[in-house]
N, C-alpha and C positions, 0 to 999 in steps of 0.2 A: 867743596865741589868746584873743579874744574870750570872757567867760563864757558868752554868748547861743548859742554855739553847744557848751555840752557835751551840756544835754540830747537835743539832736537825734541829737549822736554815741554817746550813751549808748542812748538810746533804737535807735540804728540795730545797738550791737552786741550788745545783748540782744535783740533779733529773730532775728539772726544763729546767735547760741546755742541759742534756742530754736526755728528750721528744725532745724541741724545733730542734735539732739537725738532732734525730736517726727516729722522727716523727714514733715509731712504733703505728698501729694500737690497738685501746682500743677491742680488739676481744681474746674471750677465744679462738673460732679456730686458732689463729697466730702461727707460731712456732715463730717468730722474737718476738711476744709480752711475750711469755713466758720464752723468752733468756733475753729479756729488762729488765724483773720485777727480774732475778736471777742474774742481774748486778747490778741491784740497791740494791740490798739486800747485794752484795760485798760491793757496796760500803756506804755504811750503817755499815756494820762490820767493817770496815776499819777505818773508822770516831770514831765510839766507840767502838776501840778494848779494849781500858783500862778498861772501864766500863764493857763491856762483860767478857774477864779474871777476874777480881772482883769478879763478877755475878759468875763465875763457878767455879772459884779455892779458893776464901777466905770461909773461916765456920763463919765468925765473920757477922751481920747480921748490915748493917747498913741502909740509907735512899736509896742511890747510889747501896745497895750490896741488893737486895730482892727477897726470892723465886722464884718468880711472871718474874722478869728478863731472870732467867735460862730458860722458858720455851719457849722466843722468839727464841731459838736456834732450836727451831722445826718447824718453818716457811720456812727456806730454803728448810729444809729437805722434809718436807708436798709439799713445791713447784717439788720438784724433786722427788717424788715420784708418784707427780699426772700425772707430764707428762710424766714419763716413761709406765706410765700404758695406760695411753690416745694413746702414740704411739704404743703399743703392739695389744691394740683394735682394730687399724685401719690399719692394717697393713694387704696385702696380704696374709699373711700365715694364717690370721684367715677369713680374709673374701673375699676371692677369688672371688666366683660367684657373690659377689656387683663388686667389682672392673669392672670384665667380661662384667657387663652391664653399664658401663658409657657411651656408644658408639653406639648408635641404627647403625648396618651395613646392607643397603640394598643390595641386588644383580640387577648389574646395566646392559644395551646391549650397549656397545661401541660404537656401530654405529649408533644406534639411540641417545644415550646420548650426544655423541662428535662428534662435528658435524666436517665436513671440514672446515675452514678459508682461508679467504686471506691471504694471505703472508704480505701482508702490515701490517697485526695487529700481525704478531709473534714477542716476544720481544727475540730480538736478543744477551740482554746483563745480564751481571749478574750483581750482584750488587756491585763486586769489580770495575768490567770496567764504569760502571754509576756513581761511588765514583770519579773514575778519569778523568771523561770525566766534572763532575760537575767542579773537581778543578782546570782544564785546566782553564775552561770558567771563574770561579772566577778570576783567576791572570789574565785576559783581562779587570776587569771593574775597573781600576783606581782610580773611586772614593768610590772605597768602600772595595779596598784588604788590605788597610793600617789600616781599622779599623774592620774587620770581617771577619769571615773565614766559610768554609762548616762546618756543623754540622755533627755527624752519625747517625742520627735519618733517616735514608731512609728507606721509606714504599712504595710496590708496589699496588697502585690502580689502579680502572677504573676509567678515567675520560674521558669523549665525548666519550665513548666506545673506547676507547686506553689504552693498559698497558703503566702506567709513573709511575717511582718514583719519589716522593717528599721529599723533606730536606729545612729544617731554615735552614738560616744563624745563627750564634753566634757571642757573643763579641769577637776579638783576645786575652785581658787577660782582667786583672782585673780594669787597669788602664782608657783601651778602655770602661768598660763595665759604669764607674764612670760620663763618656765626652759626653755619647751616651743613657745611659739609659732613658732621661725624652723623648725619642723619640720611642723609642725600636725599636728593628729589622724590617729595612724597606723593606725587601727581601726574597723570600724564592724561592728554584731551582725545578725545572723542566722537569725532562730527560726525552725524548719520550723513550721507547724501543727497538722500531719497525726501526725508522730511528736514532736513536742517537742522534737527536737535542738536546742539551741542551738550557733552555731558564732560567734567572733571572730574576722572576714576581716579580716586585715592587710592592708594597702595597701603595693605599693612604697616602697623606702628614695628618699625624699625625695620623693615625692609623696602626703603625708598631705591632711588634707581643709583648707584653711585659711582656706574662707568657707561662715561658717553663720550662723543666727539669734543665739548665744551668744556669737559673737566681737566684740570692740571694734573701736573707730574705722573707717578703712577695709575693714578686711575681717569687718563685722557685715554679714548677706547682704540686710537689710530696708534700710541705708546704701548698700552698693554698687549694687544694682538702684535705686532712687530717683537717685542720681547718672547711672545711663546712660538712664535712663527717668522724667525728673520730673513728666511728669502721669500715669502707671500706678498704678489704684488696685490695689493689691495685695490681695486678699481670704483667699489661704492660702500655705502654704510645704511642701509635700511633700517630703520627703528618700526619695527612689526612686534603684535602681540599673538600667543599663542591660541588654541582654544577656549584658555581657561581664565582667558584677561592676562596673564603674565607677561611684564615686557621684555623684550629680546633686539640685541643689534644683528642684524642680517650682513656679514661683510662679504660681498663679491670678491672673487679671487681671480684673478686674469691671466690666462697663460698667454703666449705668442705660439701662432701655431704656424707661419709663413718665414723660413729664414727667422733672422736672428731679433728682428725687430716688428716683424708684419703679420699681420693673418689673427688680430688681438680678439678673443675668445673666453668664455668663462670655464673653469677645470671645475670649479666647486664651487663652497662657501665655508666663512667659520662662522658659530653659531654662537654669540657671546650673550650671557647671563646679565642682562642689565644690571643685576641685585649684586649677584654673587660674583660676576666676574670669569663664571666657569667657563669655559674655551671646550667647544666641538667643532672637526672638521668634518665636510659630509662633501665626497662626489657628485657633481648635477647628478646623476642617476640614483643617487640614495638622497636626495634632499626632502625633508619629512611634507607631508602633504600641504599642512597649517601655514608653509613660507611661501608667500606669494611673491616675491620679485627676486629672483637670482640674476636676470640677465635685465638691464638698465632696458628705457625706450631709446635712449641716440644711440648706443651701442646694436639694437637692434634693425634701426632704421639705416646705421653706417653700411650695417651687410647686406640689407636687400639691395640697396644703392651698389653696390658692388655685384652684386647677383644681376640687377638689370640693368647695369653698362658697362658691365668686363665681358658679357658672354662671347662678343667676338672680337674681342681683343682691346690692349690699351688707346690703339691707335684709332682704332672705330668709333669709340666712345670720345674721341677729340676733334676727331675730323668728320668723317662719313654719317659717325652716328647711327647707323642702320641697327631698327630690331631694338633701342637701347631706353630704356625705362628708368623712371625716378620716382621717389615720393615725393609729396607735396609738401605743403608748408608748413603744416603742424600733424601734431597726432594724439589722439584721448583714448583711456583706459574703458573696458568694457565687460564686464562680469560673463563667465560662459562655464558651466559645469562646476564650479567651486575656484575655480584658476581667474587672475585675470589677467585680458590681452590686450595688447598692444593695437591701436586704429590706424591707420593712416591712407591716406586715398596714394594711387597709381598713377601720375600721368605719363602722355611721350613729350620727348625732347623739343622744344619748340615754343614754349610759353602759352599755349592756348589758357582758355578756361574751361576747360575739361579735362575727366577723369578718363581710363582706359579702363579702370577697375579697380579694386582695392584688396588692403591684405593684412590679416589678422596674424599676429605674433606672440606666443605664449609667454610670458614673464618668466615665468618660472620652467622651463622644460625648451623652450625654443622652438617648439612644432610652428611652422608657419603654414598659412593655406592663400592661397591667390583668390581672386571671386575679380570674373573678367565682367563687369556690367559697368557701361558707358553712360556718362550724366554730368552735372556740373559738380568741377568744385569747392571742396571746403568753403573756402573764401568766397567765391560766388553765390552758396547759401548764407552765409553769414550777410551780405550786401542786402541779400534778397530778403530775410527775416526782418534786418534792421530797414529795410525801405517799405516796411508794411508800418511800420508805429515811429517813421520820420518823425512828426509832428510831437511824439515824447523824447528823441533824444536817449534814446535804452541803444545799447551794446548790447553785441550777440557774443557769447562764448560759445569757443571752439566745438566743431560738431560732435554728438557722438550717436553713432550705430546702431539703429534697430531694425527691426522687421514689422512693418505694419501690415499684416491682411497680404503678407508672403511680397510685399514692395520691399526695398533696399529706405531706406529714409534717414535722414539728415533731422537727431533731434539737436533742439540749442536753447539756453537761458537765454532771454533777454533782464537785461539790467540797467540801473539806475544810476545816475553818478556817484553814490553812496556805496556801490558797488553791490547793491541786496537783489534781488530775485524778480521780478516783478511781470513775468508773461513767460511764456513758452511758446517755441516753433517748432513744425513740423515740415520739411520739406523736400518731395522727391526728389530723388537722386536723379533720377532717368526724365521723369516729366518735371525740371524744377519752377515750371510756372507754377505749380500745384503748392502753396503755400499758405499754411495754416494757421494761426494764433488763439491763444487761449491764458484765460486768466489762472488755470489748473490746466494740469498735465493730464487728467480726464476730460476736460472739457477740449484741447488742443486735439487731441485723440479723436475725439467725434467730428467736429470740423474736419480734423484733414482726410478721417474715411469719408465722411459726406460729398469735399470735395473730388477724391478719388472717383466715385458712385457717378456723380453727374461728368467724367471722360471718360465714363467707358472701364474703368477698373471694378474688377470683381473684390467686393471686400469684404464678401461675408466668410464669418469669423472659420479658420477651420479648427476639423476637431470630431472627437464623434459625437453621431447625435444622441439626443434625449427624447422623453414625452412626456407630458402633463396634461394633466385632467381636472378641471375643477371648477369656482361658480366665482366671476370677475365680482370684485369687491370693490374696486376704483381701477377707473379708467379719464386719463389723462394725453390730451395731442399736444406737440410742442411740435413749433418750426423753427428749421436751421437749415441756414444755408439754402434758402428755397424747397428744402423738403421737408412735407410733413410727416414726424413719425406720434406713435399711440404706447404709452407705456400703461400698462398692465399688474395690477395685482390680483391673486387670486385666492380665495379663502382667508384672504387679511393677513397672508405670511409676509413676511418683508425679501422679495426679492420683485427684482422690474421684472418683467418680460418687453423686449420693446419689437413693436412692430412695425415695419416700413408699409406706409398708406398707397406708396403706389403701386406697390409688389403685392401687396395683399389688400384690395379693395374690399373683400367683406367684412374688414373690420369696422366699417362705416355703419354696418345696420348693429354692432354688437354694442350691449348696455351694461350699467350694473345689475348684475343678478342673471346675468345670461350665465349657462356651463358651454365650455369651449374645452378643446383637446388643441393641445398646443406641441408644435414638433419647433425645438429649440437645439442649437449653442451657443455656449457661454465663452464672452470675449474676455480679454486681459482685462476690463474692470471689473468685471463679473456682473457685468449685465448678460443677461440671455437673451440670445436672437432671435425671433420666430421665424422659422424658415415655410411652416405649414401653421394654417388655421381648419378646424375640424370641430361642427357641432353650433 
């Protein structure tokens, strides 16, 4: 063989290596693909630098030294010329009003939208304390802490209508991955929310998980999906389980929908077979109901942000700012119809510490709804939580979203430097002096309505009503927060009835063994309200 042709062959299998590698997608929308192809063209010139100086600086005309040579010098150039153009097109400053509309934003009524919960289904943790509460539980299973460890792949879904995060396991290194891999990963974790159970679901004997982000050569899940799909720009990789416990990679698919580089958007997903490896592509509009994140939260939070300070133009949103809105500093997951959504508060331009209002984003479908209600935030409830239990030194995590007695409310963990669980907060959005704690998420509930009760807030429960009838079996008064209430049983069944002593004064002459007729509803713990006393 000719010496004239190694470099070409060199040059061809270092490319090679560096596809198989960098797996950038074969997509003119890429920015990775268009960085790829202007590395390979480095290294390209690198390989025949000799030949190229030749080509440009000798006059003497040889086989190696031709016109024709000097002109490949303009391919870089052409490459870096198209994409600087391509990003100028697509960029905000020219096309604002596309940007503006990546985001259909509905105007949504809080109260009908979001509904009240049980307390049972509030998830109580965030995804740092879920990270450690999983690692705990790993160093307890013996036979499997010496060869695998938590992954950080946690993703918060619904499953059996409960917020849980899920995570693989992984190999511990390389060595473990060599002893283990014709088996693959037999494990994957579990976290309830709501109660902190961690649980380690074993997989079937011989169908552990054998294609993920962390695995080599063929069966690395960012290699295998690029191999059956070469122009999918991949934008995320969700590790979600089915109904039926089965694990699944969720990969987002991202189009460009603004010019050549802008307006970035989800088209679909591919639906990969942790086990098997199987590949389905699905349209957002056909994506099966069980997959709860197709559209990331920054990718979602990028577009409102674009929605409220492109509306009137690029130049508004720098200068003037009139009319121009932003989200705030963070944003938490919130379960609503089986789907979950995206939180994040509203404010205007200008750094106050208030909101304008806030705005819920579908994970999976993108429907978003506005809810214009004025109050403090995030971070200013979070100050406000943690400056009720200074004297412990507990952190608040980021708020998340409920409806208490049809208020808008800011709930939050507090925690411990251990990073575990240890109080709960409740506090209004709109009146945030109103500020609740409690050692249970029942008990934080009762305080913050009580407090509600004594400004002037209506917080009895809605719903429709009830009646009962029957002969008080125990009767019990407890005071909180300055008020006394009378919990009730009757005929010795196990349910409270509780009754507010100032609202209903005749409960003071009632005893055991009185019959009473009782007009009730029943609130998110399932306690019952008396609204009437009768008999």
């Amino acid at each position: 063989m000719k010496k004239k042709w190694i470099p070409p062959l060199l040059t061809l299998l270092i490319w090679a290596v560096m596809y198989y590698y960098y797996l950038p997608p074969m997509n003119i929308h890429s920015h990775e693909s268009w960085l790829f192809v202007l590395v390979m063209l480095l290294v390209a010139f690198v390989i025949h630098f000799w030949l190229i100086a030749k080509s440009l600086f000798s006059k003497k005309q040889t086989e190696t030294n031709h016109p024709k040579l000097r002109k490949l010098i303009w391919i870089p150039i052409a490459v870096i010329a198209v994409y600087g153009i391509g990003v100028l097109l697509s960029s905000p400053i020219l096309r604002a009003s596309s940007y503006a509309s990546l985001l259909n934003v509905q105007m949504g009524d809080f109260a009908e939208d979001i509904h009240e919960v049980n307390y049972n289904q509030i998830p109580i943790l965030d995804s740092d304390s879920a990270a450690r509460l999983a690692e705990r539980e790993m160093g307890s299973m013996v036979d499997m802490v010496s060869q695998f460890e938590v992954s950080n792949y946690y993703n918060q879904i619904n499953y059996n209508e409960k917020p849980v995060r899920v995570t693989p396991l992984e190999y511990g290194d390389l060595i473990k991955w060599i002893t283990n891999r014709s088996e693959g990963i037999p494990a994957y974790m579990s976290i309830d929310m709501t109660t902190q159970d961690v649980e380690l679901v074993r997989l079937a004997e011989g169908e552990g998980i054998r294609y993920a982000p962390f695995e080599h050569f063929g069966r690395n899940l960012y290699r295998h999906v690029r191999f059956h799909y070469p122009t999918a720009m991949i934008r995320s990789s969700n590790f979600e389980i089915d109904d039926n416990g089965a694990p699944y990679w969720v990969c987002a698919v991202e189009t460009k929908t603004i010019g050549l580089f802008g307006g970035t958007d989800i088209q679909g997903v591919i639906l990969v077979d942790a086990v098997t490896g199987e590949t389905q592509y699905y349209d957002v509009a056909d994506v099966p109901q069980w997959i709860d994140k197709v559209y990331d939260a920054n990718l979602l939070i990028e577009q409102y942000d674009y929605y409220g300070m492109l509306q009137n133009g690029w130049l508004n949103s720098k200068f003037g700012q009139k009319g121009c809105l932003q989200t705030t500093e963070g944003y938490n997951y919130i379960a609503l119809d089986d789907d979950v959504w995206v939180y994040t508060g509203v404010t205007s331009i200008g750094g106050d510490q208030s909101i304008v209002g806030f705005v819920l984003m579908n994970s999976r479908t993108k429907e978003t709804n506005y809810y214009q209600i004025s109050g403090a935030k995030e971070i200013s409830a979070m100050e406000s939580a943690q400056g009720e239990v200074q004297h412990l030194g507990y952190t608040a995590t980021f708020p998340l979203l409920l409806n208490i007695a049809d208020e808008p409310t800011y709930f939050l963990s507090l925690k411990d430097n251990a990073g575990l669980v240890k109080k709960y907060a409740m506090v209004n959005i709109e009146k945030y002096h109103i500020v609740a704690i409690g050692d249970t998420v029942a008990e934080c509930e009762q305080v913050y309505r009580n407090l509600m009760s004594n400004n002037g807030i209506d917080t009895t429960p809605q719903g429709e009503g009830q009646q009962i009838s029957g002969q008080i079996t125990l009767i019990q008064d407890i005071v909180s927060e300055g008020n006394t209430y009378y919990y009730l049983l009757l005929d010795n069944q196990n349910v409270w009835y509780q009754v507010t002593a100032k609202e209903h004064l005749d409960i003071l002459t009632k005893h055991v063994g009185d019959s009473v007729t009782l007009d009730y509803v029943e609130d998110t713990s399932g306690v019952r309200i008396v609204t009437k006393i009768a008999g």
